[in-house]
N, C-alpha and C positions, 0 to 999 in steps of 0.2 A: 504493500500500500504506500509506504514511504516513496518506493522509489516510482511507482506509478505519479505518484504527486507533481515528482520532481520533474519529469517528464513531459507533463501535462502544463506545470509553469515555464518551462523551455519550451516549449511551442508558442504557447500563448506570448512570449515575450519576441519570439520569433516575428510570428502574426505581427503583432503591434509595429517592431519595427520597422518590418515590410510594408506597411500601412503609412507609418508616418513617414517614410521614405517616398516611396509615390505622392503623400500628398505636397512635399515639400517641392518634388519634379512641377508635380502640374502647379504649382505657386509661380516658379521660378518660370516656366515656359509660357504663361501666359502674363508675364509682366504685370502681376498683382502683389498685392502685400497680403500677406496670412494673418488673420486676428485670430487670436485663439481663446473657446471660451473655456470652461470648464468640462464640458463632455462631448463638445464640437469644434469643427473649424471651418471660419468662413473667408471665402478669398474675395476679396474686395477687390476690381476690377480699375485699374488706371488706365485711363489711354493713353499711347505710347506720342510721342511729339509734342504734345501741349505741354508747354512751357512759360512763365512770366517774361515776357518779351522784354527787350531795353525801352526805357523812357527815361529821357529826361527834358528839361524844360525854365527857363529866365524867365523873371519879370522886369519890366522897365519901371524905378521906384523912383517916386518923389524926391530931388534934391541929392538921389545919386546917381541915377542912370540905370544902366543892362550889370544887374548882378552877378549874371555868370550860369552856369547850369549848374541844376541840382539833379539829384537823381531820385526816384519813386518812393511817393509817402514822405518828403522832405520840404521843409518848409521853406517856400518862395516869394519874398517880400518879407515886412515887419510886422513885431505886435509891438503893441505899447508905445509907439513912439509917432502916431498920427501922422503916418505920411500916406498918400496914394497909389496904387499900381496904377500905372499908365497904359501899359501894353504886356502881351506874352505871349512870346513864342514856346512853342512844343516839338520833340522830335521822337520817333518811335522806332528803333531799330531793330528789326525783325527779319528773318528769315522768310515770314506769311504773307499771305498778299494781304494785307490788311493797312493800313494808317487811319492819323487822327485827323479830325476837322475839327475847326471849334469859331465860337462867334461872343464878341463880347458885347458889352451893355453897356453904352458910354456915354457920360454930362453930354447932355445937350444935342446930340446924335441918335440916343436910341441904339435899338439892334444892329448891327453894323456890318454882317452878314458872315456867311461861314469863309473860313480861311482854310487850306492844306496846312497839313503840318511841314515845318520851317519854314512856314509865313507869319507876320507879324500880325496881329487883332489887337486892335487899339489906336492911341496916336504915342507920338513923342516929340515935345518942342511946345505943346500948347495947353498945356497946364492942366488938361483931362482927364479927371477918373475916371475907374472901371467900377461899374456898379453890380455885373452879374456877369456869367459865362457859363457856356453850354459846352460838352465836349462829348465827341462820339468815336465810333470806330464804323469805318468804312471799306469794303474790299470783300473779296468773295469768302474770307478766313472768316472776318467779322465778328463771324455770331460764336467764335472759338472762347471768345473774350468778353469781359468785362470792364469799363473804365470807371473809375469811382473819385470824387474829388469834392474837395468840400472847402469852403474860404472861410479866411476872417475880415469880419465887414465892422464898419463903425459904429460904436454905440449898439454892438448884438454880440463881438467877438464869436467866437467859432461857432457857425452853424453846420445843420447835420451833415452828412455826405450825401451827393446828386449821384447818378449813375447815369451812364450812356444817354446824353444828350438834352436830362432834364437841366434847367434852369437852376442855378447857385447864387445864391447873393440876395441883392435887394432891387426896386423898383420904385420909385415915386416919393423916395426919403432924403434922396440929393447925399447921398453914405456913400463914404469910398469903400469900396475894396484896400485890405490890409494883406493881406497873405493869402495864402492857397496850398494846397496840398492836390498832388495827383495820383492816381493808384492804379494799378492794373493786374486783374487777376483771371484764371485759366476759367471758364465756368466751369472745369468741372472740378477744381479745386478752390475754391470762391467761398471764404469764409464770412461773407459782409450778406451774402445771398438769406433773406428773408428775414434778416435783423438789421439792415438800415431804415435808417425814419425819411423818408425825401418830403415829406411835411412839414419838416424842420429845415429843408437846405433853402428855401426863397420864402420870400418877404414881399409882399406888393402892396402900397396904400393907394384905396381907393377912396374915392366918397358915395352916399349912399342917402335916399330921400331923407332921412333920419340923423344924417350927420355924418363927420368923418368919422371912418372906421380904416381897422384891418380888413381885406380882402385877399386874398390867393388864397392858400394853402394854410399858413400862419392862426392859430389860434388864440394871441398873443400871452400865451405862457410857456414860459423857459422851464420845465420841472424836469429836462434832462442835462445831462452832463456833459453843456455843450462849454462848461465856462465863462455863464452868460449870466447874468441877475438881471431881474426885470426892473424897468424903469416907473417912476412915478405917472400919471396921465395927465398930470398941467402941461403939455406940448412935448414931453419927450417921450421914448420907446417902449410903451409898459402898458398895459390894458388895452380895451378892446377899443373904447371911445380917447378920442382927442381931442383936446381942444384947439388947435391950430387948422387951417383952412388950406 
C-alpha cells in the first residue's frame, strides 16, 4: 500500500507538470501574460504591435516665448505665475499611419481651425491667449489609440482630462490657458478608459432668460480632485448664478 501510494503521487506530480508545462507553451506562443488564480489559469490576450507611440509637444508662453518640447503626460506652460499660452505645437512619432490634428480657442478669434501636427495653433507676436483646444488622432491606425489631455486655465486650475477631440479649457470667461498636459494610450491598454470625467474638462458661460449662468457641461462644482476650490458668486468663478453681465 505504501508503495502503491508512492507511485500514484509520482504520476500525479508527473501529470501536473506536464500540465503546467503546456500551459506555460501556449502562454508564451500566443503573446499573453498568464494570471494565475488559485485553482485556474487564465491567459489574458495582448495584441502584438500596439504600442505608446512618441509624443511630444511646446507651448508658446507669455513673456518667454517657445519653451522647448516636452515629452507625454509633462507639463507644458506654467502654474502659479499668470502668464498665457499663446500657441502649441505637437508632434507624434510613430511607426502607424496615424497623426494628430488639433485646433485652438483664441481672444478675440474664436475657433481657429484644425492644424496637422508640427503646425503651429495659435498666434505669437500679438499678445493672444488660448482659451481651449481640441486634439484628435487621424489616419487609418487611429482608432488603435487614444489621446487624452487636460489644461490648467485661470481662476479653475487643472480641469479634468478631454479625450480624442472633445473641447478642454474655457469659453466666454476671457481665462487664459496656463498649462497642458498630453497623453496617449494603446486602447487596449488605456487605463483612463471609463474613469475620466470630460464634464469636468470645459467650461462655457452663457446667458439665459433668467440671468447669467453656467452652461456647457460644467455644473459649477469643483468636488473633485482637480486642484481647484470654488469661487464666491459676486462676479467670480463659483456657483451657478453671476452677477456680472
Amino acid at each position: 500500500m505504501i508503495k502503491t501510494r508512492k507511485v500514484l503521487k509520482g504520476t500525479r506530480m508527473k501529470k501536473l507538470n506536464k500540465s503546467m508545462s503546456l500551459l506555460l507553451c501556449f502562454a508564451l506562443l500566443f503573446g499573453g501574460s498568464t494570471v494565475f488564480a488559485e485553482d485556474n489559469a487564465t491567459t489574458v490576450p495582448s495584441p502584438p504591435g500596439i504600442a505608446i507611440p512618441g509624443l511630444s509637444y511646446q507651448t508658446h508662453v507669455e513673456n518667454i516665448g517657445w519653451q522647448g518640447f516636452v515629452k507625454e503626460n509633462e507639463l507644458s506652460g506654467t502654474t502659479g505665475q499668470s502668464l498665457r499660452l499663446e500657441a502649441i505645437e505637437l508632434k507624434f512619432g510613430t511607426d502607424k499611419d496615424v497623426r494628430l490634428q488639433y485646433e485652438t480657442h483664441i481672444q478675440n478669434i474664436g475657433w481657429q481651425g484644425l492644424v496637422d501636427e508640427g503646425q503651429i495653433s495659435g498666434t505669437t507676436g500679438q499678445c493672444l491667449r488660448l482659451e481651449a483646444i481640441r486634439i484628435k488622432l487621424v489616419g487609418a491606425d487611429a482608432g488603435l489609440y487614444n489621446v487624452y489631455y487636460k489644461v490648467h486655465a485661470q481662476n479653475f486650475g487643472w480641469l479634468g482630462w478631454a479625450k480624442n477631440g472633445e473641447s478642454s479649457g474655457t469659453a466666454g470667461f476671457s481665462d487664459r490657458l496656463e498649462g497642458i498636459n498630453v497623453i496617449i494610450f494603446s486602447k487596449y491598454d488605456d487605463p483612463f478608459e471609463g474613469k475620466y470625467e470630460p464634464d469636468m474638462a470645459f467650461v462655457e458661460y452663457t446667458k439665459s432668460d433668467s440671468g447669467t449662468n453656467i452652461g456647457g457641461t460644467w455644473d459649477g462644482n469643483f468636488d473633485h480632485s482637480f486642484n481647484t476650490v470654488p469661487y464666491d458668486s459676486s462676479g467670480s468663478h463659483g456657483g451657478v448664478i453671476f452677477s456680472g453681465n
